[in-house]
C-alpha positions as a printed Julia matrix, in Angstrom:
279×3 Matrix{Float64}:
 181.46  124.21  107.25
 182.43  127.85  106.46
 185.22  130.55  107.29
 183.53  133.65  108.91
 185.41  136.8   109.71
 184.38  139.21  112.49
 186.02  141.9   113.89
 184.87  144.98  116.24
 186.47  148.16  116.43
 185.85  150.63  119.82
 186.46  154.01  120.42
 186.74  155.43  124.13
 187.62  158.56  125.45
 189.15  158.16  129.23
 188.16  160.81  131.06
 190.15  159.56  134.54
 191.39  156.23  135.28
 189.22  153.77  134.41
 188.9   149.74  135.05
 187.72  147.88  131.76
 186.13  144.47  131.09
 185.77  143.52  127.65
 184.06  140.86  126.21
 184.29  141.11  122.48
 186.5   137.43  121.85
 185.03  134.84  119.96
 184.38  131.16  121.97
 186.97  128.35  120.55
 185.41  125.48  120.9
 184.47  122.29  119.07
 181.46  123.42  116.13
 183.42  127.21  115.96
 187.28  126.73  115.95
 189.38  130.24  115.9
 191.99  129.98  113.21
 193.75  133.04  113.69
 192.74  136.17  115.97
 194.15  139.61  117.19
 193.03  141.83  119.73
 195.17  145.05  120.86
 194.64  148.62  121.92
 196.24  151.91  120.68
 198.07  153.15  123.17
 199.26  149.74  124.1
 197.98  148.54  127.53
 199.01  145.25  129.7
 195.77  143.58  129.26
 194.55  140.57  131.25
 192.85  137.66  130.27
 190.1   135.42  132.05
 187.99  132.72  131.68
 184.78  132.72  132.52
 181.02  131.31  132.78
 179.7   128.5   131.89
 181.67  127.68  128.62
 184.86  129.63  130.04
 184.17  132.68  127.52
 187.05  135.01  127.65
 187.34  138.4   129.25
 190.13  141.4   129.01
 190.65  143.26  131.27
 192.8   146.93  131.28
 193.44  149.9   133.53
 193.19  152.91  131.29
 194.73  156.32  132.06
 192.86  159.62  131.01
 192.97  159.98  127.24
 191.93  157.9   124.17
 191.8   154.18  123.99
 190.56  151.83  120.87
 190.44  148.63  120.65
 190.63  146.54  118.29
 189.84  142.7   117.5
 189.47  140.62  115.01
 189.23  136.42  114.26
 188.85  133.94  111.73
 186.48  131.06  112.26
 185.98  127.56  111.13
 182.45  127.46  111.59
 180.62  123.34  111.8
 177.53  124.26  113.5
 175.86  120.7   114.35
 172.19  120.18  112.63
 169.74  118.15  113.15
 165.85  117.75  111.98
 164.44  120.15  114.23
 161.27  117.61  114.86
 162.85  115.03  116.19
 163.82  116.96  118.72
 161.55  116.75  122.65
 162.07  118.24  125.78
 163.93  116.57  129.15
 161.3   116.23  131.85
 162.28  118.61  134.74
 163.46  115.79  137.07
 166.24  114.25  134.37
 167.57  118.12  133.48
 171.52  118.03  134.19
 172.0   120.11  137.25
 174.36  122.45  135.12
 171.42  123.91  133.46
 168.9   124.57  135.99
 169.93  127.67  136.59
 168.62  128.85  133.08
 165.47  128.04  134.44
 164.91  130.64  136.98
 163.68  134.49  136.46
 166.83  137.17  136.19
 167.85  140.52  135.96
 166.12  141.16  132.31
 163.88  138.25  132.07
 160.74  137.89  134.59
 159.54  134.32  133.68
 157.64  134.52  137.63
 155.7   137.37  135.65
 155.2   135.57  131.88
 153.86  132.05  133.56
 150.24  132.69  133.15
 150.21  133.73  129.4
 152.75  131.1   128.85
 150.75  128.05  129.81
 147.73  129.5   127.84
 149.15  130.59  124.9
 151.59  127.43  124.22
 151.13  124.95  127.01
 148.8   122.71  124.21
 151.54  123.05  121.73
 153.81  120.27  121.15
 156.21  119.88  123.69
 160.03  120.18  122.5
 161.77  122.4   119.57
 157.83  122.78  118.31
 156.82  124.55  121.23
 160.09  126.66  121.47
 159.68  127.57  117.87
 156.13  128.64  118.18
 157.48  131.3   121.22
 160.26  132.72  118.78
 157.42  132.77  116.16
 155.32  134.66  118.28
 157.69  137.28  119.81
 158.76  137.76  115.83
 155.22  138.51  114.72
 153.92  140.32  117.78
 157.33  143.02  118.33
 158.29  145.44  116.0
 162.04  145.68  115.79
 163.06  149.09  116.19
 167.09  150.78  117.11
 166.97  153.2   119.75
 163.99  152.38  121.24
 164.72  150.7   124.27
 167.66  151.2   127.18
 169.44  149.15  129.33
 166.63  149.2   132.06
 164.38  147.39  129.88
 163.24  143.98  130.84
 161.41  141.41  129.28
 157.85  142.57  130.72
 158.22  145.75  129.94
 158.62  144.68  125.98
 155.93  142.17  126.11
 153.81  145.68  126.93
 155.28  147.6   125.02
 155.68  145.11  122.06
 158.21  146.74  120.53
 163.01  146.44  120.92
 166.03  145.53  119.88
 167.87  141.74  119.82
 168.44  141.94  123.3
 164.54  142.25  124.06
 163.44  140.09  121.5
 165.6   137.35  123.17
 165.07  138.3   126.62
 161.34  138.15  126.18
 162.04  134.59  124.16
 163.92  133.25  127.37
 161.22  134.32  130.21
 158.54  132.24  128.2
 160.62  129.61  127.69
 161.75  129.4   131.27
 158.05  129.85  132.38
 157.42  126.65  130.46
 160.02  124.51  132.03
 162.85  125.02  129.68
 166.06  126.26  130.41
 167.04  129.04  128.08
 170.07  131.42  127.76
 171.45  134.61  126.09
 173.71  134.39  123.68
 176.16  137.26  122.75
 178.36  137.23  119.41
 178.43  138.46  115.68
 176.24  137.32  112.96
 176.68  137.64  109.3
 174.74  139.75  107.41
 173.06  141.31  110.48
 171.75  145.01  109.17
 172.55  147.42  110.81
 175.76  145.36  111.8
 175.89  145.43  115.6
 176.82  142.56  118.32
 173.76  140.17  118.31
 171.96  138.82  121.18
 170.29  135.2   120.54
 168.95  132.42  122.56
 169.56  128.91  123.36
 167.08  126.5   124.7
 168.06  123.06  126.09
 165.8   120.55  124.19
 167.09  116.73  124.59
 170.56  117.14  125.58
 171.66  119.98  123.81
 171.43  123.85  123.21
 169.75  125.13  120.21
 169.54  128.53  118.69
 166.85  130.56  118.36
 166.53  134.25  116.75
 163.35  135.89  117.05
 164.06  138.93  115.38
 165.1   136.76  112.17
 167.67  139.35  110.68
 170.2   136.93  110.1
 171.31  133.33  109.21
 171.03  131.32  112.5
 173.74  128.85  110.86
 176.52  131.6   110.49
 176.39  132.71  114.15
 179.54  132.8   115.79
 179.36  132.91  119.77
 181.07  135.22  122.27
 179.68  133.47  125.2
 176.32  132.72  127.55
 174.65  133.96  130.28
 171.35  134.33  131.72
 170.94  137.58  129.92
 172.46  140.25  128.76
 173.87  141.48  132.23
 175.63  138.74  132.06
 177.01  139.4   128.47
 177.99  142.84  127.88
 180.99  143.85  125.36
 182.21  146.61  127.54
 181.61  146.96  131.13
 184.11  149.64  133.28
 184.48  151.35  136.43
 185.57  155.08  136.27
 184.44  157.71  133.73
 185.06  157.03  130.19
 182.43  157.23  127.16
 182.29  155.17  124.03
 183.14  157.53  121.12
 182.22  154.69  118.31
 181.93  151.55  117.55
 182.03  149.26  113.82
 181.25  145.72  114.22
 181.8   143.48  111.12
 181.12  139.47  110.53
 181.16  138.06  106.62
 181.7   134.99  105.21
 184.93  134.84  103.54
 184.3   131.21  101.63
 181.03  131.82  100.15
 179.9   128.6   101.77
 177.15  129.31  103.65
 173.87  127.66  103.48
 171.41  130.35  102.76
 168.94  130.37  106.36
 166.08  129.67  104.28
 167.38  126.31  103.09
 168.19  125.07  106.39
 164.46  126.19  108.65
 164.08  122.41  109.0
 167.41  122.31  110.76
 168.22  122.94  114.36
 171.24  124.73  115.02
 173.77  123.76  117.66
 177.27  124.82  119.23
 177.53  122.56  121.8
């Protein structure tokens, strides 16, 4: 257990009216428990919220007039991510997968598994089936991509990384989903804040369903898998956006923070033998 703190901070000038979606709020659930959280915007604005997708994330959702707008959020987590030993863990044969997670087998906007199936079977069809095999994809989309800001857009999928070897967390997990999902097992993006991330940004992980449960995954390996704290899932990152609008505005700046305010966390090299759950 640990206390994280994470916070974002966005600047936005409105140049006419313009329909926001944010998704910036931290899940409350079960292994990450909000204590205390804030979110506003200067000028105030009546702000809407939803629940959606498969965990029921939350959403706001504003109508801003021409002129500035920042936001600003910020939580305090009690973070139990569940562990287990990461070998004991196998994969659910295709015909006993819950029906609630099939749909994190199929190919989507960002990641082609239809295209990845080929090189999937024969680079890590003979490795052990289960966290082994999933492990051995992150391992090789860590070695094989260099991780470089700025060098990719939003029109990049996971094919065109595995060409060009070379993205951001968002293409390092999209290209770790299509190869797990052209090996049979369901995988999803996972949006949220990680301590200790460098350059601090919002992070993009993965979860793969491996006997009953999700598990993360970080290919890029910048930061502690076991002080992740979740914004929500989806079957990539279209799905997972922190801003989305309609109208004409432009994001000014942004500051992202997440740090752990105990002290208590488990340094990520201690715990490499674990597998990391929240829920």
């Amino acid at each position: 257990m640990s206390i994280i703190e994470v916070g974002c901070r966005l600047e936005y000038r409105v140049h006419f009216e313009t329909s926001f979606i944010f998704q910036v709020a931290v899940l409350d659930s079960k292994h990450q428990k909000v204590i205390k959280e804030s979110l506003v915007c200067d000028p105030p604005h009546e702000i809407q919220v939803c629940k959606v997708g498969s965990l029921g994330h939350r959403i706001h959702r504003l109508m801003a007039e021409p002129g500035c707008l920042n936001l600003f959020y910020s939580a305090t987590i009690d973070n139990k991510p569940k562990s287990v030993r990461s070998r004991n863990l196998i994969s659910n044969s295709h015909s006993k997968l819950p029906c609630e997670v099939l749909e994190f087998l199929n190919p989507s906007r960002y990641c082609e598994s239809d295209k990845l199936e080929q090189f999937a079977w024969d680079h890590f069809g003979k490795v052990k089936a289960g966290h082994t095999r999933v492990q051995a994809v992150a391992d090789w989309v860590f070695n094989h991509l260099k991780y470089t800001p700025g060098s990719t857009s939003s029109q990049t999928t996971a094919s065109d990384v595995f060409i060009r070897r070379v993205g951001v967390c968002r293409d390092f997990a999209h290209l770790t989903i299509a190869l797990c999902r052209a090996l049979g097992i369901p995988a999803r993006y996972v949006a949220g804040y990680a301590v200790n991330l460098v350059p601090q940004d919002f992070h993009g992980l993965v979860e793969a369903y491996l006997d009953g449960a999700w598990y993360l995954f970080d290919a890029t390996r910048l930061a502690p898998v076991n002080a992740f704290i979740r914004i929500g899932v989806g079957r990539d990152a279209s799905d997972m956006s922190f801003s989305t609008y309609v109208g004409n505005s432009s994001l000014n700046h942004m500051y992202i923070w997440a740090s752990d305010a105990d002290g208590k966390l488990v340094p990520s090299g201690k715990t490499n033998k674990m597998a990391i759950s929240l829920g």
